[in-house]
C-alpha angles and dihedrals in degrees: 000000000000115000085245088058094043078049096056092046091044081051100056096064089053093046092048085052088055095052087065121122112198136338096279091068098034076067100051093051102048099044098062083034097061135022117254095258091051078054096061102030089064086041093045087054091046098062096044087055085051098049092039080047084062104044112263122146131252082251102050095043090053089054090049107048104009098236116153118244098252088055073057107043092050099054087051094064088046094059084045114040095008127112096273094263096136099042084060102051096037114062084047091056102045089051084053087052108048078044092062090039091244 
């Protein structure tokens, strides 16, 4: 298989997800696409880019949701040195969320 071709079929999953309707779907999906483990674990790193997004520190994370240093290390330097993924979701979803008064 050529890279172009890996590329194509890497592409299709991210295509499909963007396909999704609502979340009701997106957890549909994901839920017959990843274990539960592989489930928590993204979660898991989610929450610890949104809390290092707003300022808290490595400590205080690891009490809260019990993700190891390295889980938050490594999203850190994500948020730092990363592609941009998160700066791109972040700032979206914590617009959704002062909108819904969470």
């Amino acid at each position: 298989m050529t890279k172009r071709e890996k590329r194509e079929h890497s592409d299709l999953l991210y295509e499909a997800i963007l396909t999704l309707k609502d979340l009701d779907e997106c957890r549909k999906f994901f839920s017959d696409l990843c274990t539960v483990a592989e489930l928590r674990a993204m979660e898991q790193r989610f929450e610890v880019a949104m809390l290092l997004s707003n300022g808290m520190i490595y400590n205080d994370i690891l009490e809260r949701t019990g993700a190891s240093s390295a889980t938050i290390s490594r999203v850190n330097r994500s948020l730092q040195y990363g592609a941009d993924g998160y700066q791109a979701v972040l700032p979206r979803i914590k617009a959704q969320l002062n909108d819904d008064g969470v």
